[in-house]
C-alpha positions in Angstrom: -7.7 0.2 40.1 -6.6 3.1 38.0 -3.9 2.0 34.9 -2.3 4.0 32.6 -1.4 2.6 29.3 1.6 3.6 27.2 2.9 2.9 23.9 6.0 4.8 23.2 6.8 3.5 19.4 5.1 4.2 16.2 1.8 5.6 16.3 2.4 6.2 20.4 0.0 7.0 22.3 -2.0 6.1 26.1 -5.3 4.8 27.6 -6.8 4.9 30.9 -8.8 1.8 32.5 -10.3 2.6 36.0 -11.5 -0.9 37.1 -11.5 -2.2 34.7 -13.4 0.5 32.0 -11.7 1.9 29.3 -12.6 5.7 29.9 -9.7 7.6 27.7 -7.5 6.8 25.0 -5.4 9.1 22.7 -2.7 9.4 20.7 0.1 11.0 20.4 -0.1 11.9 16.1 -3.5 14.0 17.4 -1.8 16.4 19.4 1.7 17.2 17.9 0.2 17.0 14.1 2.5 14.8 12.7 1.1 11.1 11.4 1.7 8.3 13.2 4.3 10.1 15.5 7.1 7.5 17.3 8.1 8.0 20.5 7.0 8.7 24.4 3.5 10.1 24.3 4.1 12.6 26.6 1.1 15.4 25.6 -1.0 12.1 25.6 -0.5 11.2 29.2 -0.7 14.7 30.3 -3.6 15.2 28.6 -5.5 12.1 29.9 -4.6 12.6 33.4 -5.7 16.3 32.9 -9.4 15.2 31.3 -10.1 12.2 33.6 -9.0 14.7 36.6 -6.7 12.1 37.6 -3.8 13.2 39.9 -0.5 11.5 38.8 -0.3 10.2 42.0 -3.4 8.8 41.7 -2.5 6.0 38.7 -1.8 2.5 40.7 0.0 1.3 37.8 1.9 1.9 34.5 1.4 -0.4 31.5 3.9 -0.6 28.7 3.2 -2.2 25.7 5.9 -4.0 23.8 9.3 -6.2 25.7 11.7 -4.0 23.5 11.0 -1.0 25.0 11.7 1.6 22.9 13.5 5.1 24.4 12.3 8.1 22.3 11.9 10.5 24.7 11.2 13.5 21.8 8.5 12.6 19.6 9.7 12.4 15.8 8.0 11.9 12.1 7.5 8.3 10.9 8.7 8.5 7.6 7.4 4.8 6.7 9.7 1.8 7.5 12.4 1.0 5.3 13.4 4.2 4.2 16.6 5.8 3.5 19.4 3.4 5.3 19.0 1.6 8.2 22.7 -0.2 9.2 20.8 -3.1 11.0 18.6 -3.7 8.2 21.0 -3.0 5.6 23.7 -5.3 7.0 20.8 -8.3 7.5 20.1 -8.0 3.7 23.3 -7.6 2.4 24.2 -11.5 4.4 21.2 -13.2 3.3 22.4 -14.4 0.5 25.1 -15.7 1.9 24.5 -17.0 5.7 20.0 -16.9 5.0 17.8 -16.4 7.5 16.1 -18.7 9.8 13.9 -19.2 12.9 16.6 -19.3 15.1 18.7 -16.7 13.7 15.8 -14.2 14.0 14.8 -15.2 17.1 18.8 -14.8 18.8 18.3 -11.5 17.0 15.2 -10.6 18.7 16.2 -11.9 22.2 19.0 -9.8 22.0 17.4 -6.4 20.6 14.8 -7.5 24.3 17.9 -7.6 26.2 19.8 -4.5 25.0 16.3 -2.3 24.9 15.7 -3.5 28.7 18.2 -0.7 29.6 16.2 2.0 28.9 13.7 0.8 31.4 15.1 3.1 34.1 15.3 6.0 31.8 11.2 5.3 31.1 10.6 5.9 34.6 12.0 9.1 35.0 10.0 10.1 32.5 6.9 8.8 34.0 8.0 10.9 37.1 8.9 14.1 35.1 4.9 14.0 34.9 4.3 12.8 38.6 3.5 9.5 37.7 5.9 7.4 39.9 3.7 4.0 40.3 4.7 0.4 39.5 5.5 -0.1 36.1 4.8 -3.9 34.0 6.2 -4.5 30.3 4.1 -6.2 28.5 4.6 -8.8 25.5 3.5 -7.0 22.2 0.7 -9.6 20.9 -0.7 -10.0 24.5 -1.3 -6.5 24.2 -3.1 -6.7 20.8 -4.7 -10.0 22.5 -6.2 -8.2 25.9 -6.9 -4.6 24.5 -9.4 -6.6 21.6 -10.7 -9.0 24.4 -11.8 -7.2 26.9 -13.1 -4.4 25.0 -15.1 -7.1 22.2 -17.8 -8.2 24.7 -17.4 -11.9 23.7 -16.3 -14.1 27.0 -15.1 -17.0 25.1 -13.4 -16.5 22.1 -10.9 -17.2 19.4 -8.3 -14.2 19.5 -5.4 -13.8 16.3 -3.5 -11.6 16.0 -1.5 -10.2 13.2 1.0 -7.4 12.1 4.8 -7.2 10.4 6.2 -7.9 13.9 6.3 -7.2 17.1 8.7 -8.5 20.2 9.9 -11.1 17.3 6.4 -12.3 16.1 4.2 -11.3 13.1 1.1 -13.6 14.6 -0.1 -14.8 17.7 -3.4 -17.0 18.4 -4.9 -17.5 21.3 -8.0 -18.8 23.3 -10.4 -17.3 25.9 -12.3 -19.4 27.7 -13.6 -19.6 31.5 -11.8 -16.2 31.8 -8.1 -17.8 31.0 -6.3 -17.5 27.6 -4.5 -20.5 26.2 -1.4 -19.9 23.3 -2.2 -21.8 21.2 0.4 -20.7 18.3 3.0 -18.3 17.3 4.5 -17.1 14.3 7.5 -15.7 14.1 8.4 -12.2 12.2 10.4 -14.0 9.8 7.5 -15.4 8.5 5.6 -12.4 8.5 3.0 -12.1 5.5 2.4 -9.0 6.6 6.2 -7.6 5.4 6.0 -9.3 2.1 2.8 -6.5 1.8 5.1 -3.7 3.1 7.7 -4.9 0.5 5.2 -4.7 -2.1 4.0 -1.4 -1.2 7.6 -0.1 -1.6 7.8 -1.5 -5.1 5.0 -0.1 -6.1 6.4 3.4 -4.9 4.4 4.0 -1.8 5.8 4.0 2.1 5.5 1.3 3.9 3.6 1.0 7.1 1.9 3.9 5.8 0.1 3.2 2.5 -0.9 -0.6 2.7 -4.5 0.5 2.2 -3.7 2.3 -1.5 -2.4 -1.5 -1.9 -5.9 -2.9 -0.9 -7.6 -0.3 -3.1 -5.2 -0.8 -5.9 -5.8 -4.6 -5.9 -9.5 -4.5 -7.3 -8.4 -2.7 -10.6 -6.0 -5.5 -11.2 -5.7 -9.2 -11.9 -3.9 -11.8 -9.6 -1.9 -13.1 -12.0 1.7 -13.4 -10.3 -0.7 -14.8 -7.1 1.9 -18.4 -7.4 4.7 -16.2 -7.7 4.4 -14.2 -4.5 3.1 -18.0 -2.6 6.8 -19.2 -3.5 8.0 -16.6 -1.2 5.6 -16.4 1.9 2.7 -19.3 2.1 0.5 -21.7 4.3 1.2 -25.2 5.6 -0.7 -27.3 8.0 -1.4 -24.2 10.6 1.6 -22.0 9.6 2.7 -19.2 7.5 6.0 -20.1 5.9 8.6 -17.7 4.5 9.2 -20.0 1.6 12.0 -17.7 0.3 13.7 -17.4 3.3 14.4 -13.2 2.8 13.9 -10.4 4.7 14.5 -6.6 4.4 16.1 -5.6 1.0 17.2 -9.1 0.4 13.1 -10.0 -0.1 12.7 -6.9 -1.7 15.3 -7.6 -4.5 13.9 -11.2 -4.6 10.4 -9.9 -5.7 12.0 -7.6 -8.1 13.7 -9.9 -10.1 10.9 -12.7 -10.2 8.2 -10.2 -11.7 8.6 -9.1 -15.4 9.8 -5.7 -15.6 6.3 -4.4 -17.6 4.2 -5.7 -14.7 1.2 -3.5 -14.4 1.2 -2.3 -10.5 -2.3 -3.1 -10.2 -1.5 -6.8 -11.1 1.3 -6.7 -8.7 -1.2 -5.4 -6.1 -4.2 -7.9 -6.6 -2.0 -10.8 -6.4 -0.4 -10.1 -3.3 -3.9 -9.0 -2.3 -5.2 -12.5 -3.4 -2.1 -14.2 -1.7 -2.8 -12.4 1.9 -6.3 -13.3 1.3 -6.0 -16.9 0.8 -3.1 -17.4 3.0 -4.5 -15.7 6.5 -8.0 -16.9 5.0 -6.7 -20.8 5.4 -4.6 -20.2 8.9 -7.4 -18.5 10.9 -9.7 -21.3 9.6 -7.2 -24.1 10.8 -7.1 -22.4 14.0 -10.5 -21.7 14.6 -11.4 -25.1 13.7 -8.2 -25.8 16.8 -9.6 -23.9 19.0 -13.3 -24.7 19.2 -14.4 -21.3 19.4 -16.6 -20.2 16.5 -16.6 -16.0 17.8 -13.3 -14.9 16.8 -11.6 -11.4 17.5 -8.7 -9.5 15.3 -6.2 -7.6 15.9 -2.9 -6.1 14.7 -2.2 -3.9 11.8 -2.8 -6.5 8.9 -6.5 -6.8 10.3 -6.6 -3.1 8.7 -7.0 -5.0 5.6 -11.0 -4.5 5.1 -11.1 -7.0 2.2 -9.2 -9.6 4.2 -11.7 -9.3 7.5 -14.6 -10.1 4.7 -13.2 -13.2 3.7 -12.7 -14.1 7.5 -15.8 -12.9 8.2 -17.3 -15.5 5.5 -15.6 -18.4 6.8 -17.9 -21.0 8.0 -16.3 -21.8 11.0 -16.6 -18.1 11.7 -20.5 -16.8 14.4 -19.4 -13.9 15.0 -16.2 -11.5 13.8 -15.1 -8.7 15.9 -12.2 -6.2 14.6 -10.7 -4.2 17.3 -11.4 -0.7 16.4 -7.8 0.5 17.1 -6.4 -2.5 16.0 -2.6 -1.3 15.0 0.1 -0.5 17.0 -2.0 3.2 18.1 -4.3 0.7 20.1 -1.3 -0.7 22.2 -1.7 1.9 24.8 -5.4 0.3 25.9 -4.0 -3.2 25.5 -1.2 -2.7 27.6 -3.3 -1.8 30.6 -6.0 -4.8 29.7 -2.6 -6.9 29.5 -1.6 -5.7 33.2 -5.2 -6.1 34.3 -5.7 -9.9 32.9 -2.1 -10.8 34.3 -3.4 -9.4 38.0 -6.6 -11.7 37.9 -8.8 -9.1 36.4 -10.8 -11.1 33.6 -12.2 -13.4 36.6 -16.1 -12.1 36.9 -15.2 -9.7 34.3 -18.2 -8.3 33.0 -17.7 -8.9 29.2 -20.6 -8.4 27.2 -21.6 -5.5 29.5 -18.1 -4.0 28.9 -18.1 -4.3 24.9 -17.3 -1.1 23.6 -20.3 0.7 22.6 -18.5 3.4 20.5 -14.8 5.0 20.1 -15.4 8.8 21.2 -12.6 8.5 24.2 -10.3 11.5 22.8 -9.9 14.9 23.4 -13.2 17.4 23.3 -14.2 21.0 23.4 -16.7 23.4 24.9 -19.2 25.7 23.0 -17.1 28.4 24.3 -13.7 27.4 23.3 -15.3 26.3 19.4 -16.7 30.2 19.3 -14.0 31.6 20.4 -11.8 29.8 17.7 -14.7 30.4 14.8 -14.7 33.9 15.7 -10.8 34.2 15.7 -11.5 32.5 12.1 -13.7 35.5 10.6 -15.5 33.1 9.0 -19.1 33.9 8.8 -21.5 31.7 11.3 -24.6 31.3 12.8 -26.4 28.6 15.1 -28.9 27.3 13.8 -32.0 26.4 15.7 -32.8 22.9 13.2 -28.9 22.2 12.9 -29.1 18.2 11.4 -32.0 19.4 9.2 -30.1 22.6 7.7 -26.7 20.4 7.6 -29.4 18.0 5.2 -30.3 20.7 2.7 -26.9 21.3 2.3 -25.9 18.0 1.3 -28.8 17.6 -1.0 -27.9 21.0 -2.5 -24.3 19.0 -3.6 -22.4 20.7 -0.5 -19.4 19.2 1.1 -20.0 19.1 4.6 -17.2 18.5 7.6 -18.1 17.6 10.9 -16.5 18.7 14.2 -18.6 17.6 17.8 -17.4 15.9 20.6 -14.9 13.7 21.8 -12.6 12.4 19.1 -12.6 9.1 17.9 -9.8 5.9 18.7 -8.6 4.4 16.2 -7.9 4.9 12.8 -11.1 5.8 11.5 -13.3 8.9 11.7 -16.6 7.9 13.3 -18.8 10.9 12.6 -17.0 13.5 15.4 -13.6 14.5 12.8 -15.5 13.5 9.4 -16.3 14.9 5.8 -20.0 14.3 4.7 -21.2 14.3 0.8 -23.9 12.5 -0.9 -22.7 9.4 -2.3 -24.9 9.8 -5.6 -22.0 11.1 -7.7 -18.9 8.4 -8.3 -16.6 11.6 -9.4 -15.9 12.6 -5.7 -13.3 10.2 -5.1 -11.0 12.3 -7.4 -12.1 15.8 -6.9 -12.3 15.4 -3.5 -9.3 13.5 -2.8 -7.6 16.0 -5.1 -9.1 19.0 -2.7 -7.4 17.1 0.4 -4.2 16.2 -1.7 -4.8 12.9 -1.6 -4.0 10.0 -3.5 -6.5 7.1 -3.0 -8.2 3.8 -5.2 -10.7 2.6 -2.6 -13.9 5.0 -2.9 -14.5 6.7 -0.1 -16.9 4.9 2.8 -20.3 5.2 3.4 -22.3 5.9 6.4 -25.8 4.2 7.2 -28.1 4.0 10.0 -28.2 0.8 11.6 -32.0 0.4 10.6 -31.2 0.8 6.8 -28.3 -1.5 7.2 -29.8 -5.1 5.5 -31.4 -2.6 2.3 -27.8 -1.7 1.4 -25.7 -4.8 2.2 -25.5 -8.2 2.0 -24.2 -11.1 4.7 -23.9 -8.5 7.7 -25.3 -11.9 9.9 -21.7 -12.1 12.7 -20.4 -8.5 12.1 -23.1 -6.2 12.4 -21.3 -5.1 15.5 -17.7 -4.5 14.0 -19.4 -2.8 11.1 -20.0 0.5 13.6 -16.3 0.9 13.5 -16.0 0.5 9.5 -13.8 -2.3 9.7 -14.7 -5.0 7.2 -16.4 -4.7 4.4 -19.2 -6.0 2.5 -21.2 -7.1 -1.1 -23.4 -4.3 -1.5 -27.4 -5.0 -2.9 -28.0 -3.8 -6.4 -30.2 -1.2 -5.1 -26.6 0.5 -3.4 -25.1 -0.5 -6.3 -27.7 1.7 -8.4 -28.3 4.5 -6.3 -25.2 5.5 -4.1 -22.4 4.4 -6.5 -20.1 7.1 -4.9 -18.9 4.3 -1.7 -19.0 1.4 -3.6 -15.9 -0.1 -4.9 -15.3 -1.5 -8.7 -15.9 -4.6 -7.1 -19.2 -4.5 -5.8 -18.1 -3.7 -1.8 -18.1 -1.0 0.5 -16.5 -0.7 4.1 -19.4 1.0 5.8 -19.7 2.4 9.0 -23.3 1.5 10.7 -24.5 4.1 13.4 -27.2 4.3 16.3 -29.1 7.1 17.2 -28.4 6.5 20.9 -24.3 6.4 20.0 -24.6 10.2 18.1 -27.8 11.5 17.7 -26.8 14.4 15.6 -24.9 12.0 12.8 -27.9 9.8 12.8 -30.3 13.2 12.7 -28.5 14.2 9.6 -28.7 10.7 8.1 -32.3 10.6 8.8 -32.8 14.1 7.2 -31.6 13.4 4.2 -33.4 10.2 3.9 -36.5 12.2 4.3 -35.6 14.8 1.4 -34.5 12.4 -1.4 -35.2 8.7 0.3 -31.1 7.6 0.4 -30.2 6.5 3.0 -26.2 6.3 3.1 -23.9 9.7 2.8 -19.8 9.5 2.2 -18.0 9.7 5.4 -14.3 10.3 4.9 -12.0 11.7 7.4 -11.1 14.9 8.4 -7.9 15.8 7.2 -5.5 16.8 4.8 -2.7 14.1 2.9 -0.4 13.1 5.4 -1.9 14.8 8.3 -3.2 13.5 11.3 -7.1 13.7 11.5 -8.0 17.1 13.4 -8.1 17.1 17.1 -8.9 20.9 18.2 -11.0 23.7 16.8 -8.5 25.5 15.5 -7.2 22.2 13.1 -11.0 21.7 11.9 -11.0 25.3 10.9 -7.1 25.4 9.1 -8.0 22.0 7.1 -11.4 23.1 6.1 -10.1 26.8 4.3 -7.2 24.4 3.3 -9.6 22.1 1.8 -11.7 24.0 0.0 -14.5 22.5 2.0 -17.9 24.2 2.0 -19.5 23.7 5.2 -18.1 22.6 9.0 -20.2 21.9 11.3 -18.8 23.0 14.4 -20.4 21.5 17.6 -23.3 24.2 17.4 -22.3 26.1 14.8 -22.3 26.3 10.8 -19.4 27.6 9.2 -19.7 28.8 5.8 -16.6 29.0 3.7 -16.5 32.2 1.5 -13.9 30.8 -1.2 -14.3 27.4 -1.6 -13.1 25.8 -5.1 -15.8 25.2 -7.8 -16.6 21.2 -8.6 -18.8 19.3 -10.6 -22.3 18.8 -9.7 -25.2 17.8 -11.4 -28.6 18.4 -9.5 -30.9 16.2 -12.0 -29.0 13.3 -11.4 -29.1 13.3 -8.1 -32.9 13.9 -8.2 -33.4 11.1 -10.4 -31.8 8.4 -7.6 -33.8 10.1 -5.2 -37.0 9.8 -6.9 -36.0 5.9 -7.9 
């Protein structure tokens, strides 16, 4: 059975399962260049059907993922929620006060946002068939989405499955359990008492956009001290299983609410570790309590609050917690593969479904190029090249020489996170790369930048991997590091002793683990930076011809470019010193 998965709201985007594999997913940011694009993927679809070489009339079935089906039919910017004035949004604040919010109110609210958006059902269709696609179509609920795409893609049969985000089809969480094939509800939680808006509304405060810069909020946190952590659990809290929206606001309403009960000097990286400590603590004590509900010690995430790497560790560390899988695409971008999963479970499909031999073994389901099309764009470059016969070994003795190194091979990666296909390599020796770098790519960042490590040299450099040595490929949680990280790669390790590292097999990209093992053999580290491949704001590079503009726009040194080395003739000067890195390497 062929599916084609859709999400046509922020970060939208499509997937293709052919009985029940996972064999393309992209989205729509990666094409049109502008982050976490809303709307109807159209180049997506196009594109999948194109690479699979899958007529349109070929798909048995159309997936869309979320009951308020959203009608964009032009992809636009996200400009990060809550800005300028939304009338919906604006109105709801302004009443608070006044009428205050509720359960029900929401949820009337919701059902009729469902109803009204159910219109533009018709109008999806003839979209769908402006590409040729005219097969059934289902709409799918929003966390059941989250739910299948992590399930059936996490290789565990039985399992506890949460989910968690600001909201979706009127929830902010959803838990279930998988078991004998079947999931089971177990609890919902309603976007009014979403924790994971009291974080947007903090990320406003502290002048960044929300929905967009909740990770400089994570990063932020470690430089602080929780000390408005009983503040912030006076608005949004835990009781007996649920999350409670203890100061019943929403919108600008909560927004002013925090305002006024923080002192006007409050340091923003005190603001940021408390409501850090407070997500921590909170979603820490409610995954436990259902867990322990449930019965089922393997537990698999989802939704965009599970982008929280510092929050996944303390889940990770819970005692009622085997094993921890994160879904590699686990915001609203991986909607698209859990829409079809969703269509496939609700048709029967998880009965004799294969599910450890279907756990994903890596993210590379995006867009790729030939040798010929990357020359032809390098040579369009007038860059000088060459292709080099030892590629991984020459690529090596760059890095050790204190290059900056970007990598471009393959099919691009799902997900949030560049895997080694659309990444930026450096040795992690000196901790002054997070701001000369950062500054090269116009970005403004607290958490150091991740490291890379093979598999094999994976217990040397961190502790308590036992339960997520599997989620760690896709750099989703992270870890205490050992003192000898600590000592000799301080570059990816945070001020508080972690790092979010992504762990790689030779058999999953042999040229990534090539150049790891290379440079292991010239100074004896193990770990390089991996950071991805792209400017501030942009996307992370799809095509040839985006590697080469944001490596000249970088200032970058080196791309590799499938087979070939690009050299950059004008890249900026930076900091360097060659005895210090000699001296880890002879430690």
């Amino acid at each position: 059975m062929r599916i084609l998965g859709i999400q046509g709201g922020i970060s939208g985007g499509a997937a293709l399962v052919e009985d029940g594999r996972l064999i393309r997913a992209v989205n729509e940011e990666r094409l049109v260049r502008l982050k976490m694009a809303k709307g109807f993927p159209t180049r997506s679809i196009r594109w999948l059907l194109q690479d699979a070489g899958w007529a349109p009339e070929s798909v048995d079935l159309v997936s869309y993922a979320g009951r308020r089906t959203f009608y964009i039919p032009e992809v636009q910017p996200w400009p990060g929620w809550l800005t300028g004035r939304e009338s919906r949004r604006d109105l709801a604040a302004s009443l608070t006060p006044f009428l205050g919010w509720s359960d029900g109110l929401w949820m009337g609210m919701q059902r009729g946002r469902n109803a009204a958006s159910a219109r533009n059902r018709p109008k999806l269709r003839r979209l769908l068939a402006d590409l040729g696609v005219r097969a059934p179509m289902d709409v799918v609920d929003h966390h059941l989405a989250h739910v299948c795409g992590a399930w059936f893609t996490a290789g565990l049969p039985d399992a506890t499955l949460i989910t968690m985000d600001g909201g979706g089809d009127g929830y902010a969480s959803k838990v279930y359990r998988a078991r004998d094939g079947r999931l089971e509800e177990l609890h919902a939680t309603t976007t009014f008492n979403s924790i994971g808006d009291y974080y947007a509304y903090v990320t406003i405060l502290l002048g960044f956009k929300a929905q967009k810069h909740e990770g400089k909020i994570t990063g932020l946190a470690a430089y602080g001290s929780p000390i408005y952590a009983d503040f912030f659990r006076t608005l949004i809290d835990y009781r007996d299983g649920r999350i409670v929206n203890r100061g019943r606001a929403m919108y600008w309403d909560a927004i002013r609410k925090i305002r006024a009960g923080l002192p006007a000097d409050a340091k923003r990286e005190d603001v940021a570790a408390s409501i850090q400590r407070v997500l921590e603590d909170v979603v820490a004590e409610y995954c436990r309590y259902w867990i322990r509900r449930s019965g089922v010690r393997d537990v698999v995430l989802s939704g965009g609050v599970f982008s929280n790497v510092k929050l996944n560790q303390r889940i990770h560390e819970l005692d009622e917690v085997d094993e921890l899988v994160v879904h590699p695409g686990m915001t609203d971008e991986g909607l698209g593969v859990g829409a079809a999963y969703t269509s496939l479970y609700e048709r029967g499909g998880a009965d004799g479904f294969a599910f450890e031999e279907r756990r994903l073994p890596d993210v590379y389901l995006g867009p790729r190029y030939s040798d010929r099309e990357m020359e032809a764009a390098v040579r369009a470059s007038g860059l000088p090249h060459s292709r080099p016969a030892s590629l991984a070994g020459d690529v090596a003795d760059l890095l050790v020489d204190g290059k900056v190194v970007a990598l471009f091979q393959g099919r691009m990666e799902y997900g949030p996170r560049a895997l080694g296909n659309r990444s930026i390599m450096y040795q992690a020796t000196d901790p002054a790369v997070n701001d000369w770098l950062n500054q090269r790519l116009d970005r403004t960042e607290f958490m150091p930048f991740a490291p890379v490590t093979r598999v094999e040299d994976a217990a040397r450099c961190y502790l308590g991997l036992a339960g997520a040595e599997y989620t760690a490929r896709f750099m989703t949680v992270t870890f205490d590091c050992t003192s000898w990280m600590k000592e000799r790669m301080p570059a990816v390790v945070h001020v508080d002793g972690t790092a979010r590292p992504q762990l790689i097999e030779q058999a999953r990209n042999p040229l990534y683990h090539g150049i790891l093992s290379e440079y292991e053999r010239r100074t004896g580290l193990n770990s390089l930076v991996n950071t991805s491949f792209n400017m501030h704001e942009e996307p992370i590079v799809c095509s040839p011809e985006d590697a080469l503009r944001s490596f000249t726009r970088g200032h970058l040194d080196h791309l590799v470019l499938g087979p070939f080395l690009v050299e950059n003739g004008t890249p900026d000067a930076k900091p360097f010193h060659a005895a210090h890195h000699e001296g880890l390497a002879r430690a």
